[in-house]
N, C-alpha and C positions, 0 to 999 in steps of 0.2 A: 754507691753513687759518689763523684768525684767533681768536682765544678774546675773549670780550666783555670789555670795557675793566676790569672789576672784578678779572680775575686778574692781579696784579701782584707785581712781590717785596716782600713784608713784608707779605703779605697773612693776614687771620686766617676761617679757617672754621670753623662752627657744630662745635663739638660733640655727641657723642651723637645725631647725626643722620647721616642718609646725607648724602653729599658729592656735590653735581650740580657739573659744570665742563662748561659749552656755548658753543660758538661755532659759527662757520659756516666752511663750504670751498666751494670753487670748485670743486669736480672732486666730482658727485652720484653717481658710479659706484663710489668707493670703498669696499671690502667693511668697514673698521672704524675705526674711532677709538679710542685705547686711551688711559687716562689712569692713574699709580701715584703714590701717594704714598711717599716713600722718605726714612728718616731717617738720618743724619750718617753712617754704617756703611755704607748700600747695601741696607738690608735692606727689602723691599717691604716697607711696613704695610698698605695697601689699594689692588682695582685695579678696574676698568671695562673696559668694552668696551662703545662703542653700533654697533650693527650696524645701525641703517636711522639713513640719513640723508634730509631729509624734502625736500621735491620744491625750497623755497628754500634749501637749503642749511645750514639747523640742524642742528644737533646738541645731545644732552645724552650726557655720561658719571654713570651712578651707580654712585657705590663707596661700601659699607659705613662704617657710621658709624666715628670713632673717637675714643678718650678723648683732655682734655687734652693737650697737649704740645708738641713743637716747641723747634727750627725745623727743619722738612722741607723737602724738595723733593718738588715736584708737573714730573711731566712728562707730556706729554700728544703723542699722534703720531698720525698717518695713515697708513695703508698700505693696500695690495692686492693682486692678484694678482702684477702685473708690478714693484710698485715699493713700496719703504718710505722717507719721506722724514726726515730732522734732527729729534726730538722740538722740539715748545715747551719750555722748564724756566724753570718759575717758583720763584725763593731765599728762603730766612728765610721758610718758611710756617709759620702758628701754628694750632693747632687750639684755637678756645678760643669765646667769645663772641660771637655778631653779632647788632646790632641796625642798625635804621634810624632817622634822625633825620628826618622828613618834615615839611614845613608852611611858610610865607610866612616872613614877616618877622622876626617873632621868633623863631622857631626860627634863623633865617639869620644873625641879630646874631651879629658876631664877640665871640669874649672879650676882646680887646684894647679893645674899644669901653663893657667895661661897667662899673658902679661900683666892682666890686672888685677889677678887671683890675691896677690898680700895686700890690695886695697880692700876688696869686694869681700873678700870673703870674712875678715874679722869684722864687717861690717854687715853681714846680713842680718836681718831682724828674723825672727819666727814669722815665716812667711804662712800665707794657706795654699802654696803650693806642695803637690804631692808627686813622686815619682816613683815609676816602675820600671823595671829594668829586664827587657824577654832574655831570658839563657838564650846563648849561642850553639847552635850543634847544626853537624852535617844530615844526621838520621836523626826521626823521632822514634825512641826508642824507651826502655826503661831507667836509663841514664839519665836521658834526659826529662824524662816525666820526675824526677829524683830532683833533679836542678830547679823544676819547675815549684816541685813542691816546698822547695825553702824560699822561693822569691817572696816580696814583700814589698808594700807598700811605704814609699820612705817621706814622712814632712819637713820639709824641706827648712832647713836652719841654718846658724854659722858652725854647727857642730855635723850639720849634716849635707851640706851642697856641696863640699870638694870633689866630692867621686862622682856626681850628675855631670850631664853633657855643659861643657860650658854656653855651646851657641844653643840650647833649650832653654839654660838657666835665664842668659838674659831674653831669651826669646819671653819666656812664662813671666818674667818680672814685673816686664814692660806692659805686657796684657795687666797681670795684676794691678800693679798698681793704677794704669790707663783706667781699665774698668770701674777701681776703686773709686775714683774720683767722679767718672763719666759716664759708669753706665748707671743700666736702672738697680742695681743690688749692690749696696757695702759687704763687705766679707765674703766676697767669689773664692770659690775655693778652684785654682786649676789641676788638672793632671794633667801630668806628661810622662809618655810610654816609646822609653827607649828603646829604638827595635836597629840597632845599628853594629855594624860587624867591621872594624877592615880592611883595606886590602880587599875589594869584594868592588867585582864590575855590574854593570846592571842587568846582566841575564840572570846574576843568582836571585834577583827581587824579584823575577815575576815567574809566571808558571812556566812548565816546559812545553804546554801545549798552546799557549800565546806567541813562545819562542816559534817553534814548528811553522804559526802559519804566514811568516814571512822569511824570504832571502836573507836580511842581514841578522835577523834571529837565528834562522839553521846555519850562518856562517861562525856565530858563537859557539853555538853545538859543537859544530866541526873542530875549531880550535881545540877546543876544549878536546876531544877523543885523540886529537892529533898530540898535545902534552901528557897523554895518559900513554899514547902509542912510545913515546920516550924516557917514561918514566926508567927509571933504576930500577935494574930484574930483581924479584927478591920477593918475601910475603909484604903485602901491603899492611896489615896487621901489626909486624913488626916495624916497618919501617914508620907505620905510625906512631906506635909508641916509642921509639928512641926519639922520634920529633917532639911528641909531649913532653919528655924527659928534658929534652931543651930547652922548650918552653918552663918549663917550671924553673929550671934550675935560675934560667937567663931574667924571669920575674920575681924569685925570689930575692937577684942581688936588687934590684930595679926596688921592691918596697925596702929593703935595709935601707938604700942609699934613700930614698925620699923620708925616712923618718926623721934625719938630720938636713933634709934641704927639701923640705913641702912643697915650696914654688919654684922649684925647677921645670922647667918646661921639656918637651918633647926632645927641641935640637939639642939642648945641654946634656941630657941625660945622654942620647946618642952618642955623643962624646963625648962623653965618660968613660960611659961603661962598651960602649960601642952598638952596632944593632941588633935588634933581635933574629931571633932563626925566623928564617924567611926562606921561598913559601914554605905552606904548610904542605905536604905529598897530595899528589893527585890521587884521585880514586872512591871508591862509594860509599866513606865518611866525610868527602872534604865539604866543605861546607860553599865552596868558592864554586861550585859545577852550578850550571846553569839548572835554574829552577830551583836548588836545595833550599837558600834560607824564604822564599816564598812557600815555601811545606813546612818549613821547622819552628821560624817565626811568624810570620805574617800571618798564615792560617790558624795558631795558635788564637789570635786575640779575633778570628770573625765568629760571628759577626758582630762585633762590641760596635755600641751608640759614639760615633766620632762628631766633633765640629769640624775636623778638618785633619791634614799633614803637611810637616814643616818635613823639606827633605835635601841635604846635602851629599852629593856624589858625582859622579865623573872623572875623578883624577885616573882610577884603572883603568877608563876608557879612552885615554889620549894614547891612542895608536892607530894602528888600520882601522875601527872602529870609530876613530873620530868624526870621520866623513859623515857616516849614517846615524849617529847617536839618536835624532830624533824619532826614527822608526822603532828603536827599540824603548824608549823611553815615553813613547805614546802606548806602545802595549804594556807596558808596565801600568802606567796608570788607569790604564783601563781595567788592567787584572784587575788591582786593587778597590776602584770602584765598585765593581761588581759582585766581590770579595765582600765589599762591606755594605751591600744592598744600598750604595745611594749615588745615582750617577751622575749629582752635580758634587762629588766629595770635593773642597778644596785642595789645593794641591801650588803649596808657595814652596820656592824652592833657589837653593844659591845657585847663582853662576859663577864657573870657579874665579878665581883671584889672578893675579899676576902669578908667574912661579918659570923659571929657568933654573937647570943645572949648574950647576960652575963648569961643567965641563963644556955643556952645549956653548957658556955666555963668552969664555974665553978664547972658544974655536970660530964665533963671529959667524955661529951656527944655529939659526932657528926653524924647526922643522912645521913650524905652524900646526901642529895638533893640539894645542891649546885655544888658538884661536877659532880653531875649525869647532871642537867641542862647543865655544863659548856662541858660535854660530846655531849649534845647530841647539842650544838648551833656548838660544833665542828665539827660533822659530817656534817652539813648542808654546810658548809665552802668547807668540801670534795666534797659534791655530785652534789650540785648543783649550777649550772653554774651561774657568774656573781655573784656571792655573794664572800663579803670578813669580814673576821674577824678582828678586834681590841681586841686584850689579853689583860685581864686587872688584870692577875691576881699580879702582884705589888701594884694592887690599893687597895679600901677599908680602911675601918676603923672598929674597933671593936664595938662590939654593936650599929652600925649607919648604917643602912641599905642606907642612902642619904648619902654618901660620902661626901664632900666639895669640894674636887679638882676635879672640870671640864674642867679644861685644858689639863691634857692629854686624858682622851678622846676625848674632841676636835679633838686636834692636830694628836693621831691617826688614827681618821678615816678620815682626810684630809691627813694626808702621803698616806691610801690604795685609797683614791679618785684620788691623784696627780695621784698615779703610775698606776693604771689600768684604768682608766676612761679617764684622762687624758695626760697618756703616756711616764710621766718622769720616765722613767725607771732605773733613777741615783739613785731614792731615795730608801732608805732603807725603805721599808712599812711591809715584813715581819714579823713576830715573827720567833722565832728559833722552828721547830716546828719536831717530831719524823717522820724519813724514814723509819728506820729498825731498829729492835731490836734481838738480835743473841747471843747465846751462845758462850761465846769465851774464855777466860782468864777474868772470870769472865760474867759479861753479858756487852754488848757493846752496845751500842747504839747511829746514827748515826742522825746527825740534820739537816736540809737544813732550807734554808731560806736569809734574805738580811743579812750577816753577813759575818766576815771573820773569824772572833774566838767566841768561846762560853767562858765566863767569868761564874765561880763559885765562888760566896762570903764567903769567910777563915774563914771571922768572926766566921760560925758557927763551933762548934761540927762535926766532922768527918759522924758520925751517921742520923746527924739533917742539911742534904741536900736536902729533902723533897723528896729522893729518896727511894721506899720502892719493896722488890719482895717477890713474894709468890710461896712457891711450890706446890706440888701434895695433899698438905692440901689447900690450899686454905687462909691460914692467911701469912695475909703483915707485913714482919719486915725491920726495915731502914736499908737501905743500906751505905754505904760508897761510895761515890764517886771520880771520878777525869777524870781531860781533856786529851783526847789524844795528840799525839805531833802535829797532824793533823788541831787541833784546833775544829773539826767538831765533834768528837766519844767522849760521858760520857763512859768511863767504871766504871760498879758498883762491888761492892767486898762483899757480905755478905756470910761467912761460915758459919752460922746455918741452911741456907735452899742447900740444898745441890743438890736437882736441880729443876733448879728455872723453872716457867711454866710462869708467868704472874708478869708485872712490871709496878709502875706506877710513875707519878710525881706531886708533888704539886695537890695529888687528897685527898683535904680535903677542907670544909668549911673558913679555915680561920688559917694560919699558916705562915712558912717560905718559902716563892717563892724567890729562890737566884738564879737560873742559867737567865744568859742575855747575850747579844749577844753585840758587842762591838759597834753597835751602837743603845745601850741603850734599846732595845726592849724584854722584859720578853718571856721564852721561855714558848710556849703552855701545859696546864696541859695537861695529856693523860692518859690512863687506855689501855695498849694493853699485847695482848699473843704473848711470842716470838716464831719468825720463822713467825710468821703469817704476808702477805701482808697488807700493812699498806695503799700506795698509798698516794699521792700529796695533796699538800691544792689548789695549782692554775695552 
């Protein structure tokens, strides 16, 4: 019998939920599986029994939910008629908070990598935050059942949070300490379950056959067969291995040099040492083919008892794919729901940041697929339930697609976790985000969101408000702005379009995002037609 790589000692499960603990066994004939939760005393608090085990060898145990606490022990055993074998016992089990940390690259940025990593991090106390980290692989294989089996359960400290995701660390803090204060339990214990790759667009998070039943999902497919059609002739096998061989060598100078410079971050290191081998070969270990890390990772941890997922990505998908992202990014989240038996799963998530090329920004060259992406993670916000956004368009850096500051994303999407997930409805989690847009003395446009006053920064040029409307041609010129008395209504003023069809803001790759809302929150970029229903974010 074998429990999947996520039960480990120091492990934290969901609260207030029933408690699933599955793996698989070798021996299909056996009549039960039993699994108990048992605290310091000996005294069962919760127990299971799965009685079919399924033709491969799965199993799930469900035992009744139970309130905060810990540290228990979970043991879990196989028996049958003729024979009862040594329970599993997994130590220091917490019953408290789980989330998932899911998405590419920045989600993947360690904390030791980011700008405020030489403040934060000789400053963190022994937190009761707990983190786990899913092996990355193309196939599940015995390699990777090997990677699986040395994961572990890591308590989160100043000796131990550098290598965690930085926008999880502050994400988890912020709960922690929030809850500590405000909910009903001192000493929550969180986990957080790093499941992030990359370099990695959003076909490889969801299954192949969600991809399949829409257009711009078999347009991924297709890509994807079409980079395999041009790969380099040769054994894929080999060509694999001289790329790990890259890999290693180009990460082994990567850890020498951060022993003597811990808080270097992502761009410095770049240029340094230069970048890493990039991509990795196409073909039926890559781990980037549509569908693969939703089989390698994602299914690994169902169906484990979740409160929710925190999910950063997008940046692979700013190309032809920009246009449609929300078709693909609505069946993603649906895999995943259903993946984890609970179809109101939360699902808060960044929208990407500011970010131009140097090359694009000097050629006076914006191809809008930034904006287009930021459009369409918007809509998903609108449509579909349970999902929340974090605006991020204040954030960013120029030519650095990895930003450095992972704190406010953190801290934002633990403001929309506080307020919808968990019910503090005091907090401003918000962005100031467009209700209605209207022809009026000028064009008017009216904001809702956790705010009292919409704030526009003077600094700039009258012009250079990142407000722009277009008429019955169809070209965007800037606007002029200003607040109403209302505190709530931008009215915009440009007399060369004389009447105006279509208005947008802060819809560019990478520019001046100045309207905020007075507690500090950037208002939503948007592209809408006036008069036209626009409709709610929550």
């Amino acid at each position: 019998m074998r429990l999947n790589g996520i039960f480990r000692d120091n492990m934290v499960l969901q609260r207030d939920r029933e408690i699933r603990v599955f793996g698989e066994t070798g021996i299909i004939k056996r009549n039960k599986i039993t699994a108990s939760i048992i605290d310091p005393l000996g005294k069962v608090l919760t127990k299971g029994v799965a009685s079919q085990i399924f033709d491969d060898g799965f199993f799930c145990v469900i035992m009744p939910a139970l309130p905060a606490g810990g540290p228990y022990t979970l043991t879990v055993s196989a028996s049958s008629k003729r024979e009862e074998n040594s329970p599993i016992t997994i130590s220091n089990v917490y019953i408290g908070e789980v989330w998932i940390a899911a998405g590419q690259d920045n989600m993947e940025y360690p904390l030791m990598r980011t700008s405020d990593a030489r403040y934060d991090v000789p400053r963190c106390p022994e937190t009761n935050i707990h983190f786990y980290k899913v092996p990355v692989a193309g196939v599940y294989d015995e390699e990777q059942r090997r990677a699986e089996d040395e994961t572990k359960w890591v308590t989160i400290s100043r000796n131990t949070c550098g290598d965690m995701s930085g926008v999880a660390f502050y994400f988890a803090r912020k709960i922690e300490t929030y809850l500590d204060v405000h909910g009903d339990i001192e000493d929550l214990h969180i986990g957080i379950i790093g499941c992030y790759v990359g370099g990695t667009n959003i076909a490889s998070w969801q299954s192949l056959d969600s991809l399949k039943r829409t257009r711009v999902g078999r347009r991924y497919i297709k890509d994807y067969n079409k980079e395999c059609a041009l790969a380099p002739v040769g054994s894929y096998e080999s060509i694999q291995r001289s790329y790990e061989s890259a890999c290693a060598s180009y990460y082994g100078k990567v850890r020498d040099f951060l022993r003597g410079n811990p808080y270097m971050t992502y761009d410095d290191t770049v240029r340094l040492l230069g970048p890493a081998p990039w991509p990795p070969p196409v073909g039926s270990r890559d781990y980037r083919r549509p569908g693969a890390l939703f089989d390698t990772m994602v299914l690994r941890l169902v169906p484990f008892s979740l409160r929710g997922v925190i999910f950063y990505q997008g940046e692979e998908d700013c190309n032809e794919h920009s246009v449609d992202y929300s078709v693909v990014f609505k069946t993603m989240i649906e895999d995943w729901r259903e993946a984890f038996w609970d179809d109101n799963l939360p699902f808060i998530f960044c929208q990407l940041p500011m970010y131009i090329s140097r090359d694009r920004k000097y050629m006076g060259y914006d191809d809008l697929k930034w904006p287009r992406l930021r459009k369409e993670q918007t809509k998903i916000a609108h449509e579909v339930p349970y999902t929340y956004m974090a605006v991020l368009i204040d954030c960013g850096e120029f030519d650095n697609m990895h930003p450095s500051d992972k704190k406010t994303p953190g801290r934002r999407l633990a403001q929309l976790a506080l307020r919808f997930v968990y019910g503090f409805n005091e907090l401003p989690a918000v962005c100031p985000y467009v209700l209605d847009v209207r022809r009026g003395d000028g064009v008017e446009i009216t904001f809702n969101g956790d705010f009292n006053a919409l704030n526009l920064n003077s600094i700039f040029a009258s012009d250079d408000t990142g407000f722009e409307v277009a008429g019955e041609d169809g070209e965007f010129i800037p606007a002029s702005a200003t607040i109403d008395f209302d505190g709530k209504t931008v009215i915009l003023d440009c007399p060369s379009v004389e009447h105006p069809m279509k208005v947008r803001y802060a819809y560019f790759s990478y520019g001046m995002a100045n309207l905020v809302s007075d507690s500090g929150l950037a208002a939503a970029p948007f592209l809408v037609s006036i008069d036209k229903a626009i409709g709610e974010f929550y």
